[in-house]
Backbone as CSV, one residue per row, in Angstrom:
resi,resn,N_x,N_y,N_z,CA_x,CA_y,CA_z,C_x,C_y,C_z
1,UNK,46.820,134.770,56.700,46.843,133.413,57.206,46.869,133.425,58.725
2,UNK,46.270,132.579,59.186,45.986,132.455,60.669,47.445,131.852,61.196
3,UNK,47.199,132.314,62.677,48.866,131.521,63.516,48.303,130.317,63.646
4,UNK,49.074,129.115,63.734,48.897,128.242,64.505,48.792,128.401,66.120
5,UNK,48.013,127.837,67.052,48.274,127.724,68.289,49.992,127.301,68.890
6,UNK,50.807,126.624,68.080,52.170,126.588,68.481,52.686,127.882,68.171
7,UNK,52.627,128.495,67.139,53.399,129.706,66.863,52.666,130.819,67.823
8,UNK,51.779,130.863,67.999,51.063,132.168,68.989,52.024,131.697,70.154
9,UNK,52.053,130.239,70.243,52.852,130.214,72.211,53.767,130.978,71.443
10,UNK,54.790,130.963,70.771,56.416,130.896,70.479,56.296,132.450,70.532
11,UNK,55.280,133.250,69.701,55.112,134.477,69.848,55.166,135.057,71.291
12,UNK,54.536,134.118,72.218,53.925,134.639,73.333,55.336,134.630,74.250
13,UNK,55.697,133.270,74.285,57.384,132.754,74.713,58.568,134.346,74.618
14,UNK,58.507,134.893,73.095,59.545,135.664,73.010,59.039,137.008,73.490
15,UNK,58.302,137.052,73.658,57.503,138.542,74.022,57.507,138.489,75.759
16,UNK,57.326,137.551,76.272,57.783,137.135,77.666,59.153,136.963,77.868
17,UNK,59.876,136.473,77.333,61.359,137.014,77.388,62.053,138.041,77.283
18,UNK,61.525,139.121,76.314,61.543,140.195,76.358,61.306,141.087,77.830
19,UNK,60.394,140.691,78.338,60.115,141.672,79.557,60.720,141.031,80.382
20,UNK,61.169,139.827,80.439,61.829,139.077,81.186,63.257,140.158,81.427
21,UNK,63.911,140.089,80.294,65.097,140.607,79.787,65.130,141.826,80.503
22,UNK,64.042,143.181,79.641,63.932,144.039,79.741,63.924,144.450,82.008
23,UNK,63.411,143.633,82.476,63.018,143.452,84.122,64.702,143.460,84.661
24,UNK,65.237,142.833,84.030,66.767,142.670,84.749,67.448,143.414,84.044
25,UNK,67.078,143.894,82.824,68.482,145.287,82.621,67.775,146.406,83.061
26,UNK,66.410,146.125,84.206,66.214,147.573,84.730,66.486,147.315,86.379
27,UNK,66.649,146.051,86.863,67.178,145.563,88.061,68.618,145.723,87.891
28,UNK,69.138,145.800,87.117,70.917,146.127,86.792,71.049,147.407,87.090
29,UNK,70.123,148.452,86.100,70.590,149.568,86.725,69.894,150.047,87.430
30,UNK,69.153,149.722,88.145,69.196,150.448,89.309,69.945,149.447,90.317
31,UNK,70.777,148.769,90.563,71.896,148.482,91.418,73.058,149.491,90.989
32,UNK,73.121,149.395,90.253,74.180,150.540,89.578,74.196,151.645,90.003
33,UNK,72.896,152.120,90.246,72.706,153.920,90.675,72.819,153.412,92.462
34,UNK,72.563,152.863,92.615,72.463,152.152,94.578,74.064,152.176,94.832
35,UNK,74.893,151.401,94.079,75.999,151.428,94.159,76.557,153.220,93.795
36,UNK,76.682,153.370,93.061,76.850,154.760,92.466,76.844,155.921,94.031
37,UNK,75.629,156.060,94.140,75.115,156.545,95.582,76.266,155.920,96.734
38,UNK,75.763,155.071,96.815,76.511,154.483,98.432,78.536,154.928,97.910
39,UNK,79.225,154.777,96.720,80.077,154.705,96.543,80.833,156.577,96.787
40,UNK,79.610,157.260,96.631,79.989,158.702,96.761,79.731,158.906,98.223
41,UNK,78.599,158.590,99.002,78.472,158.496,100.201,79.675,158.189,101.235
42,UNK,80.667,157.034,100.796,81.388,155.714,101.084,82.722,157.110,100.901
43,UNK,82.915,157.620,100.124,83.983,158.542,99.437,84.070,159.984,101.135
44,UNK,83.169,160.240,100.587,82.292,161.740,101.699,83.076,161.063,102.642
45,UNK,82.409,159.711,103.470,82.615,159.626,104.970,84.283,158.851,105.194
46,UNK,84.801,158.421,104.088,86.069,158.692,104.795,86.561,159.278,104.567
47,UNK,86.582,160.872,103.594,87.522,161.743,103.636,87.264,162.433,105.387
48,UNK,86.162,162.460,105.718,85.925,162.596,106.759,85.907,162.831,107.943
49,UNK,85.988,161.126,107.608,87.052,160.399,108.874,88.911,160.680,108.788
50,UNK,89.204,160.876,107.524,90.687,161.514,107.423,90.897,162.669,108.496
51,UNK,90.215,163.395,108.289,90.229,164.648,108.773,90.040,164.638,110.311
52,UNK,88.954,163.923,110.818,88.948,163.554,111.874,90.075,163.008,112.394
53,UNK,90.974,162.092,111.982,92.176,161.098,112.775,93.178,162.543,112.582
54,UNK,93.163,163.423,111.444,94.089,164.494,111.653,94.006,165.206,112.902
55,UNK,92.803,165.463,113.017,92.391,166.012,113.995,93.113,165.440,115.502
56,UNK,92.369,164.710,115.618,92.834,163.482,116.890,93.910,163.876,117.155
57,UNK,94.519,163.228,115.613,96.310,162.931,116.218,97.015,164.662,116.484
58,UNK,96.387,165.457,116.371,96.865,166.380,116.719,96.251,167.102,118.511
59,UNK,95.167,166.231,118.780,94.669,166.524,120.301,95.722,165.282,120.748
60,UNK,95.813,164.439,120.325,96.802,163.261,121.499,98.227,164.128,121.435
61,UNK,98.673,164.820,120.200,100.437,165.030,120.799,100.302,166.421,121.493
62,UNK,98.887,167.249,121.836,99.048,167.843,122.561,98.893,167.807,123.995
63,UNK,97.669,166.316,124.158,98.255,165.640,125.434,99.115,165.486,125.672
64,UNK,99.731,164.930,124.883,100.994,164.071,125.201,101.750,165.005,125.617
65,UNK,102.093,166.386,125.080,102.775,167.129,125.962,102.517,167.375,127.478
66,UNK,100.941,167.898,127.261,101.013,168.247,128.384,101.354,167.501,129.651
67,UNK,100.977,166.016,129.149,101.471,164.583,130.367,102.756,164.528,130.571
68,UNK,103.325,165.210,129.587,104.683,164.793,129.862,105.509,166.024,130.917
69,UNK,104.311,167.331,130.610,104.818,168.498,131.646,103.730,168.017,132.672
70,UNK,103.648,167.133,133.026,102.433,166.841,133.978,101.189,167.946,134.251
71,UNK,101.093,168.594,133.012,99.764,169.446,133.174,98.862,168.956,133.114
72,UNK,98.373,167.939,132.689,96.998,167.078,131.818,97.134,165.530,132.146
73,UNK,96.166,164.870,132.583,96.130,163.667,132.161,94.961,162.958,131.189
74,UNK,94.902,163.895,130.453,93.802,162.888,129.248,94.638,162.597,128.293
75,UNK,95.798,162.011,128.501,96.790,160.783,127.368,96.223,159.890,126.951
76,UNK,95.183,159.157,127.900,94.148,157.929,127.859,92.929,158.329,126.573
77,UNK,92.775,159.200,127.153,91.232,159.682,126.894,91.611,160.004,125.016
78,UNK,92.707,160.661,124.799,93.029,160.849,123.766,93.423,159.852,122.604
79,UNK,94.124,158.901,123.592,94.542,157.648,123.237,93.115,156.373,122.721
80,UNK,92.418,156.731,123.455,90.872,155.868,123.105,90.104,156.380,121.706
81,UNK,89.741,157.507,121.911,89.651,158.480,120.590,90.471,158.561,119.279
82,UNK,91.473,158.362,119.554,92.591,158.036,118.114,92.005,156.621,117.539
83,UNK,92.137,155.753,118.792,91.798,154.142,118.136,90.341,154.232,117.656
84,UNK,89.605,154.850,118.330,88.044,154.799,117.840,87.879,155.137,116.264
85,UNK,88.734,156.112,115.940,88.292,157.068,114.866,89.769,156.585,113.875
86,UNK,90.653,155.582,114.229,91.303,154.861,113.192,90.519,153.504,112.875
87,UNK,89.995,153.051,113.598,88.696,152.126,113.335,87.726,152.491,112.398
88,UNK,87.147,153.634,112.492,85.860,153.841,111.730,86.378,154.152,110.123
89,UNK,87.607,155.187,110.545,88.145,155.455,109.425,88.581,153.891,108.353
90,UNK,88.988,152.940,108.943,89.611,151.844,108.309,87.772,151.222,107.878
91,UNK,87.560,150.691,108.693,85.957,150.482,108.555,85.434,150.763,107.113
92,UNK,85.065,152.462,107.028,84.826,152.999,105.740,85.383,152.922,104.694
93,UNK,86.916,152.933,104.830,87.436,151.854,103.511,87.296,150.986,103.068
94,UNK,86.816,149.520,103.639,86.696,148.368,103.951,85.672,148.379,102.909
95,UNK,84.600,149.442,103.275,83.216,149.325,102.821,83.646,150.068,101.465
96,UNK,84.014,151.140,101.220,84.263,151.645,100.023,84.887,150.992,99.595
97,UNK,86.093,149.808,99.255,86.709,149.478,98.383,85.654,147.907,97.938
98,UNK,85.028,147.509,98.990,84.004,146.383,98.639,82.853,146.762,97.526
99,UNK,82.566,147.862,97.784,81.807,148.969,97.236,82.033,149.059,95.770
100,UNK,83.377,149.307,95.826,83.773,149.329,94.233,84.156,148.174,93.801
101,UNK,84.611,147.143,94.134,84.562,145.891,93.709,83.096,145.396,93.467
102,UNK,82.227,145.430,93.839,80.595,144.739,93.535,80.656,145.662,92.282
103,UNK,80.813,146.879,92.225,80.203,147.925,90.716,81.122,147.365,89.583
104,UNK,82.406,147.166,90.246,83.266,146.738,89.095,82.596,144.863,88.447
105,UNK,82.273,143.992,89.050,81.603,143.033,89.027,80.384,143.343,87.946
106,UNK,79.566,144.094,88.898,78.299,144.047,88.284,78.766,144.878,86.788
107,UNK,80.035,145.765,86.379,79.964,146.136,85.022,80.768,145.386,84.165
108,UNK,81.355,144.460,84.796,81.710,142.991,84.230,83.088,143.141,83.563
109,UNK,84.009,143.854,84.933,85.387,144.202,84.883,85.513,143.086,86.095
110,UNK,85.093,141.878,86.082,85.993,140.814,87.294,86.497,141.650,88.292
111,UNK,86.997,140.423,89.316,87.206,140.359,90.600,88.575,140.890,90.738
112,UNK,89.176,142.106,91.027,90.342,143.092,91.024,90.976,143.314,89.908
113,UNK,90.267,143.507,88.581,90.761,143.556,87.469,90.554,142.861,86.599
114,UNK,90.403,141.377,87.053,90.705,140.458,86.213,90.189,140.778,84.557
């Protein structure tokens, strides 16, 4: 038996929804792998930056000695560098924990748990 011209649309309708469908659970994951990526990336650069402010804070208290035996005056210089690199460091959290909030979203664990 032949389709009707209404049932061929309806055919045509669900078969277009289908790829419809199929288009955004392949736009899903690949946000997923984007996130995924940036979230290990996001991980990398502030352990990083940890290491770096360790760092730092261990060149400022050796300024700091030496300013205080008046051998050295880069107290400043050290002092600029700590704030720079507690900035970036905070920064990269900022971004990593936003980071994991959008993945947690997009896998449809709500907004801090919910």
């Amino acid at each position: 038996p032949e389709r009707t011209v209404k049932q061929q649309q309806l055919v045509l309708q669900q078969k277009q929804q289908r790829l419809t469908l199929q288009l955004q659970q392949q736009k899903l994951r690949e946000e997923l792998v984007s996130l995924r990526l940036s979230l290990d990336h996001l991980h990398q650069r502030y352990k990083l930056s940890q290491s770096r402010l360790l760092y730092l804070e261990a060149v400022l208290d050796d300024n700091r000695a030496r300013y205080e035996l008046e051998m050295s005056s880069q107290l400043g210089d050290s002092l600029i560098n700590l704030s720079k690199a507690q900035w970036q460091s905070r920064k990269t959290l900022y971004e990593l924990l936003l980071t994991q909030e959008k993945l947690r979203i997009l896998v449809g664990e709500g907004l801090c748990g919910e």
